[in-house]
C-alpha positions in Angstrom: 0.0 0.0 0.0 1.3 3.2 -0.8 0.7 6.6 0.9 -0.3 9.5 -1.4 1.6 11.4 1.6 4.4 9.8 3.3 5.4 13.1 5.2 1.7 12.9 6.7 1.3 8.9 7.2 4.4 8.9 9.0 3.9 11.6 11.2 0.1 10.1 12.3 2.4 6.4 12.8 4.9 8.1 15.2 2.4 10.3 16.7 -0.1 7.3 17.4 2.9 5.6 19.1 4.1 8.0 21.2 0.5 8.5 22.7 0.0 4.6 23.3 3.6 4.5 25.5 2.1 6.8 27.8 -0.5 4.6 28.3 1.4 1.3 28.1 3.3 3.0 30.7 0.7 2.6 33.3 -0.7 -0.9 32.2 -0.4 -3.9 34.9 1.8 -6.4 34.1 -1.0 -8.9 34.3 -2.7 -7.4 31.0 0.3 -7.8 29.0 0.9 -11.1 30.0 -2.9 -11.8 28.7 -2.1 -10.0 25.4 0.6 -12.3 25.0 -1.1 -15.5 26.0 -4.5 -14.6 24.2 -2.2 -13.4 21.0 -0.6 -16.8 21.2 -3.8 -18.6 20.7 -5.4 -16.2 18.0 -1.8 -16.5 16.1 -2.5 -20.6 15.9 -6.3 -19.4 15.1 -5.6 -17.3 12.3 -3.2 -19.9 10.8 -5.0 -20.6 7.4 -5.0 -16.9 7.0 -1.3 -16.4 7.8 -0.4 -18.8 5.7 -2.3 -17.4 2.7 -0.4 -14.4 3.7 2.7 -15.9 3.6 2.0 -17.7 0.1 2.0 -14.1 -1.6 5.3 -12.9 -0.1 7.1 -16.6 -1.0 5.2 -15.8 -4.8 7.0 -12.6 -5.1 10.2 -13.8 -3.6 11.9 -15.3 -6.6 11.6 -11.7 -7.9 13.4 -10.1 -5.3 16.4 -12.2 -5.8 16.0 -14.1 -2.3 18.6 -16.9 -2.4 17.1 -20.9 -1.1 18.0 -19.9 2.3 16.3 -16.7 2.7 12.8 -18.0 1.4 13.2 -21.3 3.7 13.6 -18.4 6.6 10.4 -16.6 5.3 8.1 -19.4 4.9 5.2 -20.2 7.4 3.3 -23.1 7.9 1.1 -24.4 10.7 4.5 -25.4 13.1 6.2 -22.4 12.1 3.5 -20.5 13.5 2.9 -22.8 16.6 6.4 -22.1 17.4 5.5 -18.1 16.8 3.1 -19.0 19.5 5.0 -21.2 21.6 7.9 -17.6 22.0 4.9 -15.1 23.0 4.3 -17.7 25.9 7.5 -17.9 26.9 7.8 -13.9 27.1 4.7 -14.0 29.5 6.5 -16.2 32.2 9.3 -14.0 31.6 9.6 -10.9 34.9 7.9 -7.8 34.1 11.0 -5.6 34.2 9.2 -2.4 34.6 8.6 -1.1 38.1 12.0 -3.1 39.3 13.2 -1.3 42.2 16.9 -0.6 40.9 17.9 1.6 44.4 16.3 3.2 47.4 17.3 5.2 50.2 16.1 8.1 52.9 17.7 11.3 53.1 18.9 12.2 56.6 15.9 15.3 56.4 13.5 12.6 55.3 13.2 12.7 51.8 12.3 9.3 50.2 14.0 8.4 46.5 13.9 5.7 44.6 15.2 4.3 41.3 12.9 2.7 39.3 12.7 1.2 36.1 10.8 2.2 33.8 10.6 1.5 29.8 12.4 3.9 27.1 9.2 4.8 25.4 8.6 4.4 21.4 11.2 1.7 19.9 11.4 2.0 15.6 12.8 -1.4 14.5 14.0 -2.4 11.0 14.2 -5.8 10.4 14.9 -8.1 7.8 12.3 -10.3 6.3 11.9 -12.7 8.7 7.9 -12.7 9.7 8.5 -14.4 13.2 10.9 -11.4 13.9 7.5 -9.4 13.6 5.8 -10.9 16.4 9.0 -11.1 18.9 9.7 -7.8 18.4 6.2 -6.7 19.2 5.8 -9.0 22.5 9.5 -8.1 24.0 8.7 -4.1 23.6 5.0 -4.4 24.5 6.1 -6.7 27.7 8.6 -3.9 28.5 6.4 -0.9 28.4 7.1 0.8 25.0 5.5 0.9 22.1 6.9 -0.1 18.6 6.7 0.8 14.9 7.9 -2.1 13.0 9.9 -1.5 9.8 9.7 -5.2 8.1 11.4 -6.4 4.7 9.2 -5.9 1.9 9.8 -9.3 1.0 7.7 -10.3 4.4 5.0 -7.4 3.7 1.8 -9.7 3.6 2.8 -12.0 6.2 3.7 -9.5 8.6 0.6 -7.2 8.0 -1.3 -10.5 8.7 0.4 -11.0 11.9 0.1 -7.9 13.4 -3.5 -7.7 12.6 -3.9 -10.6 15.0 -1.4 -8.7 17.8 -3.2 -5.4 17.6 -7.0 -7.0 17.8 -5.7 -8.6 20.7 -4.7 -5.6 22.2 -7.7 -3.4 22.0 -9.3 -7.1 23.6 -7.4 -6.6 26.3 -7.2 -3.1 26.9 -3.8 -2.1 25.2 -4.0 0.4 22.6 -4.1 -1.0 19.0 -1.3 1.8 18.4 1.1 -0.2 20.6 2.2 -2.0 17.8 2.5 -0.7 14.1 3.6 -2.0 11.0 4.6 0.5 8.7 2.3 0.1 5.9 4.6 1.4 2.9 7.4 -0.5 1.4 8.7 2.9 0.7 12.2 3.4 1.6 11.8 7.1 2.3 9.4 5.9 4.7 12.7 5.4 6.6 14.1 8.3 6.6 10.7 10.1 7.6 10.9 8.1 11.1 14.7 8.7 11.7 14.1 12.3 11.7 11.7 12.1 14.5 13.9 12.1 17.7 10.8 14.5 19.3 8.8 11.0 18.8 10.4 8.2 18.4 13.4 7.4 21.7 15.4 4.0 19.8 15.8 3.1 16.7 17.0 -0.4 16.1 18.1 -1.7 12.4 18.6 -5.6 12.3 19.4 -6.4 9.1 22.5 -5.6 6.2 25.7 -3.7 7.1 24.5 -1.3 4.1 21.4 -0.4 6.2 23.0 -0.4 9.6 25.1 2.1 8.6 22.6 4.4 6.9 20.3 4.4 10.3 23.3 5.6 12.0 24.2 8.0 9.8 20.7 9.5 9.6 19.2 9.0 12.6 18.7 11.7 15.2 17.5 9.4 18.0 20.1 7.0 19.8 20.5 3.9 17.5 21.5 0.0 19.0 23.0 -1.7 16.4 25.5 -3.9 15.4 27.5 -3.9 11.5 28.6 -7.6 11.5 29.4 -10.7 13.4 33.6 -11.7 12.5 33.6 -13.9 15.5 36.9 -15.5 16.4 38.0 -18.9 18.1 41.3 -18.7 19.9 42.7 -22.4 20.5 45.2 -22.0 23.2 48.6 -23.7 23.7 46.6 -25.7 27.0 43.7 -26.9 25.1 41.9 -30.3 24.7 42.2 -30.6 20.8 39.2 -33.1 20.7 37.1 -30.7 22.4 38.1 -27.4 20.3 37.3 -29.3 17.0 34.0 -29.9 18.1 33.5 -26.1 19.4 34.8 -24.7 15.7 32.5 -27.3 14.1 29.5 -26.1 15.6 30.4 -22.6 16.0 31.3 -22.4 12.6 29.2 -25.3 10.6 25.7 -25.3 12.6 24.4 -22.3 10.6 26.6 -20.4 8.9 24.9 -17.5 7.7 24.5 -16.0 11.3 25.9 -13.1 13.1 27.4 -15.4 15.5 28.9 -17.9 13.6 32.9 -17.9 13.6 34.7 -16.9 10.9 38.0 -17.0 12.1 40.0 -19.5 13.7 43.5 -18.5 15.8 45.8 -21.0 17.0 48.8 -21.3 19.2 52.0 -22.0 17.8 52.9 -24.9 20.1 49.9 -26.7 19.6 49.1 -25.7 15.6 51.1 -29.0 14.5 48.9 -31.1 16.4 45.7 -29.0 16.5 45.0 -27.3 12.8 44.9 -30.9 10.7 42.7 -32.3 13.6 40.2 -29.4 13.1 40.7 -29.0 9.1 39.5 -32.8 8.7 36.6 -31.4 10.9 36.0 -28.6 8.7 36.9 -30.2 5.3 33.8 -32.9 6.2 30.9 -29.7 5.8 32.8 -28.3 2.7 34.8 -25.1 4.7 37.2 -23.3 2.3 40.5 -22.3 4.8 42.4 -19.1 3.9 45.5 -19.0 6.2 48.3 -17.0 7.5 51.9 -18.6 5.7 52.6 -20.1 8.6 49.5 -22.5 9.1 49.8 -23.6 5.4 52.3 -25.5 6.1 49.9 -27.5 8.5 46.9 -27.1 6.2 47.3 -28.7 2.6 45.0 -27.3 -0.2 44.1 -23.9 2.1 44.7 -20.6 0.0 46.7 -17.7 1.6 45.1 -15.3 3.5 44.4 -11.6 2.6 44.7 -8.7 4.8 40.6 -8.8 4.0 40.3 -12.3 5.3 41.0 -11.3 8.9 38.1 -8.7 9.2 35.9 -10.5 6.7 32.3 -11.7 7.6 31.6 -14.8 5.2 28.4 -15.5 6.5 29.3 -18.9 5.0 31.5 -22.1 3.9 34.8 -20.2 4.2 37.1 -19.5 7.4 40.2 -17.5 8.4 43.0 -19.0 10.1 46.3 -17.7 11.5 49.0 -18.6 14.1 49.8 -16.4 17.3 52.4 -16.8 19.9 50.5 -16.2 23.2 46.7 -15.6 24.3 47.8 -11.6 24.3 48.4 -11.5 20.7 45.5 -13.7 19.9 43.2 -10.7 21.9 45.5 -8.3 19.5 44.0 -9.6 16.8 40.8 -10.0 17.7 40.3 -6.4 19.5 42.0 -5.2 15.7 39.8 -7.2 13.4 36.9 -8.5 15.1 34.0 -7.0 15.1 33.2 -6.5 18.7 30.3 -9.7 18.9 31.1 -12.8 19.7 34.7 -14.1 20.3 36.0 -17.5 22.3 38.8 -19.2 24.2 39.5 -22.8 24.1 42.0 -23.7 27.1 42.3 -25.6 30.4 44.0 -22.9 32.2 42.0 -20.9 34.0 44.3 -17.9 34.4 44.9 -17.2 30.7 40.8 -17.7 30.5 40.5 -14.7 32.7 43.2 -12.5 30.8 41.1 -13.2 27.7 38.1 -12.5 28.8 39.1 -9.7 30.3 41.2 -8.5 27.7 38.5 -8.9 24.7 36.4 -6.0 24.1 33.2 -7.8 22.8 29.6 -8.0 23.8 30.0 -11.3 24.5 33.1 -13.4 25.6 32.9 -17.8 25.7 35.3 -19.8 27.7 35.4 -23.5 26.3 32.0 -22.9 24.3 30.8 -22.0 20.9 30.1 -18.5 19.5 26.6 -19.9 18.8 26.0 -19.2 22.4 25.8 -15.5 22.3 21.8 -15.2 22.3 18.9 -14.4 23.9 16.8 -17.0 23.9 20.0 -19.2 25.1 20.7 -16.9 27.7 17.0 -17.0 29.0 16.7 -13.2 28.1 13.4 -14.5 26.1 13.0 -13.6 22.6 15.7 -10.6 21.8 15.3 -7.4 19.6 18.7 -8.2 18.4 22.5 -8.2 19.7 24.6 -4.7 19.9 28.3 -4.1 19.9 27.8 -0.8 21.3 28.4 -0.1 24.8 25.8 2.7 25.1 22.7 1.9 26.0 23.0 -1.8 25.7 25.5 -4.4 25.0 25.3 -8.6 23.8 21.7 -9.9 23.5 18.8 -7.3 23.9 16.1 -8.2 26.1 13.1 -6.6 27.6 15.6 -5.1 30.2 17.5 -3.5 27.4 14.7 -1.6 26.4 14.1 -0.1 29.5 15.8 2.8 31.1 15.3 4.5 35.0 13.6 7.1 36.9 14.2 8.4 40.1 10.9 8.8 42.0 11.3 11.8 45.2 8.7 11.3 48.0 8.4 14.1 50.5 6.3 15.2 53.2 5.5 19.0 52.6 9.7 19.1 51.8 10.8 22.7 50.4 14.6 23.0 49.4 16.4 25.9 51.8 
């Protein structure tokens, strides 16, 4: 649907918003929960219609260049959308975050103040086209107080206007405003640009998608953005470690799914265990079809890898190709990671626990594994619930986002008749 005035539309979207996280601020925890749990069951409901929904975005998907994967990640069928279901029941067990008493304290004259937590208000989200994105992002901001204008993939348009049909009836049921959560209606891309000009409306952006569009949110938006460009996540097999057990981390770190922000794509070794190490885990690799691009001095120790470019070592494949190079000590495998990672995900292979704690103390990254995969770094996995996505910023959030990275604080004053002197 297009908008005979985008300025306009956008304006009412943003507007709308802002007005229903004033309410949403003051709604009991108890209501959201039976949005979410009464959304759940009108999701698996509406199934034949989502479905029919769906069928018209995987029509038009061959057109848009999607490649296999991508249209396996946008279809929906009756267990894709159970499963929907089955993550908006799993956000109302979650805690309420908002009202959390963060501090507390009496002033020597009497004066009561607390710190409370309360949500960050309107949340924009641009996502890729991944319809059960739609639906977690609506549940996690609506569960932490705020409400949300969702900024979908074109190529998910029908089946995401079909899903948040069923969220905002659900709301008005219950006594949330429909305007809680919005889809933006245009495929537009100056749609965009309208929203990220709207700091007086909108408090977070959040772009989840292509490097390409990360960096234009940042560079246009006039609200605070959380975002991450790319996921060059590293495995760092120490001089101490237990060979068997780092082959299997690199396999699944880097062969489970590939074409996720928290897959490895680079590989670091110790010298005094690369001899014995680097075959062991390249007959790993070689069995899911991983190209190896290496530093000189692991070619020696991997037959038929290429040599590396300066590229390689910053480089986010996003597939079946890794990076793989030889250091002389855990401190210049964290110089190498803190110069070409990319600030997500990076891990440590070792049974020393002292060089554990200088790497993980050492790596600036959102998220930091000690004898485990990569794969870990998530929200569901770290019982966050479903996430809005995973920053490598350190302002206002860091790692997985959960409902209590959408929140901020307040400090609430109680007096009796107090006047300052």
């Amino acid at each position: 649907m297009e908008m005979n005035d985008l300025p306009a539309y956008c304006l009412a979207t943003a507007q709308a918003a802002r007005e229903a996280s004033y309410q949403l601020a003051t709604i009991d925890t108890e209501i959201k929960n039976r949005w979410l749990s009464e959304s759940a069951i009108a999701l698996k409901a509406a199934a034949a219609e989502i479905v029919e929904a769906n069928q018209l975005d995987l029509a038009a998907a061959p057109g848009y260049g999607l490649t296999d994967a991508a249209i396996d990640r946008l279809r929906l069928d009756s267990s894709r959308i159970d499963a929907i279901a089955g993550a908006l029941l799993e956000i109302a067990a979650l805690p309420d975050p908002i009202g959390e008493v963060l501090d507390g304290f009496t002033r020597p004259g009497g004066l009561q103040i607390v710190k409370k937590r309360v949500p960050l208000g309107v949340v924009f989200f641009i996502y890729e086209s991944r319809p059960n994105v739609t639906a977690d992002a609506a549940a996690i901001c609506v569960k932490s107080g705020n409400a949300v204008i969702l900024r979908g993939g074109k190529e998910a348009i029908h089946s995401s206007r079909a899903i948040v049909n069923v969220l905002s009836r659900c709301a008005e049921q219950v006594g949330i405003p429909a305007a809680a959560v919005q889809l933006v209606q245009t495929t537009d891309r100056a749609a965009v640009g309208e929203f990220l000009g709207m700091s007086n409306l909108i408090d977070v952006t959040i772009p989840r998608g292509g490097e390409g569009l990360i960096r234009r949110v940042a560079a246009e938006a006039t609200m605070p953005v959380i975002k991450h460009y790319d996921g060059n996540c590293h495995v760092y097999v120490d001089k101490d470690a237990d060979i068997s057990m780092a082959a299997t981390i690199i396999e699944n770190a880097k062969c489970q799914r590939m074409g996720v922000c928290n897959a490895c794509e680079s590989l670091l070794v110790h010298r005094d265990i690369a001899a014995k190490a680097l075959p062991v885990i390249a007959e790993t690799l070689s069995r899911h079809g991983i190209e190896i691009v290496a530093d000189a001095e692991s070619l020696s120790h991997l037959p038929g890898a290429s040599l590396a470019t300066e590229d390689d070592w910053s480089a986010e494949y996003l597939g079946p190709k890794i990076s793989v190079a030889i250091v002389s000590d855990v401190m210049e495998a964290v110089k190498h990671i803190n110069r070409y990672g990319s600030h997500h995900t990076d891990a440590i292979v070792t049974n020393q626990i002292r060089t554990a704690e200088i790497f993980t103390s050492a790596v600036d990254s959102s998220a930091v594994m000690v004898n485990a995969s990569t794969r870990f770094n998530d929200g569901g996995v770290f019982g966050l619930g479903a996430e809005i996505g995973i920053s490598t910023d350190k302002f206002h959030a860091r790692g997985p986002c959960g409902m209590r990275e959408l929140t901020t604080y307040k400090y609430i004053v109680k007096g009796d008749g107090h006047i300052r002197t």
